[in-house]
N, C-alpha and C positions, 0 to 999 in steps of 0.2 A: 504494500500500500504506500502510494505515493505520500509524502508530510503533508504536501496540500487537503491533498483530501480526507487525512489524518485530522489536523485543524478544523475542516469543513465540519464531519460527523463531529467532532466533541465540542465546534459551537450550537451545531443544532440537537445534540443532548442536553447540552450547559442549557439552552434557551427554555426546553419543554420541561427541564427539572426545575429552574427557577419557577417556571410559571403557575407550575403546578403544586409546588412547595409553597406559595403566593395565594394560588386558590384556597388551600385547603387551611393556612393561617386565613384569610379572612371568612370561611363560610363554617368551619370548625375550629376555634381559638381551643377549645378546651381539650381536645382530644389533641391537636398536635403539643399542649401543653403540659399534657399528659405522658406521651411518647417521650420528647425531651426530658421531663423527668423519671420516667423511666429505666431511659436509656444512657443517658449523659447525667443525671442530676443537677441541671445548671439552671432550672428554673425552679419555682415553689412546685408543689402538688397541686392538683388541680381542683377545686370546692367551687359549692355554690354560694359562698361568700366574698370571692375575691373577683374583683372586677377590672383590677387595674392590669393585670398580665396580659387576659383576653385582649383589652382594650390595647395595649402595645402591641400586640403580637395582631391586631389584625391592623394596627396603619404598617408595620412588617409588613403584612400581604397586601400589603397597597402598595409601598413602593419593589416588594419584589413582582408585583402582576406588570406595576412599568417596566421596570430594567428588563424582564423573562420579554416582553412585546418590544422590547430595544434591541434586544436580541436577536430576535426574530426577523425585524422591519431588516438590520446588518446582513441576513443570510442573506433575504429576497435582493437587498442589494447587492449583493457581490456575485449573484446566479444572475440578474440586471446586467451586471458589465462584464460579465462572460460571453453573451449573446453577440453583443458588439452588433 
């Protein structure tokens, strides 16, 4: 496999992981806040008393659904100037 197209797949991986890591902080704060602690223990537990993690963890999936769609828009352009 050439490196270009080594680069090409792992940004259109890096793009649909972000996005999707993005989605799921903003439509499930609890459950990815849960996994992280979990898995990593670097956030609190996850309760229904605490509102302020959720609440960060889904402007997290806010700006990760931009950057994952910045990503994205980068492929479409560099398959753009391939065309020529």
């Amino acid at each position: 496999m050439s490196r270009g197209l080594f680069f090409f797949v792992m940004q259109v991986v890096a793009g649909f992981g972000v996005t999707t890591t993005g989605l799921w902080a903003l439509f499930r704060p609890r459950h990815l806040q849960q996994f992280v602690h979990d898995n990593f223990a670097l956030l609190p537990e996850a309760t229904d008393t605490a509102w302020l993690t959720p609440l960060l963890l889904r402007s997290t999936g806010l700006f990760a659904l931009w950057y994952g769609a910045a990503l994205i828009v980068a492929v479409h352009q560099e398959l753009s100037a391939l065309r020529l």
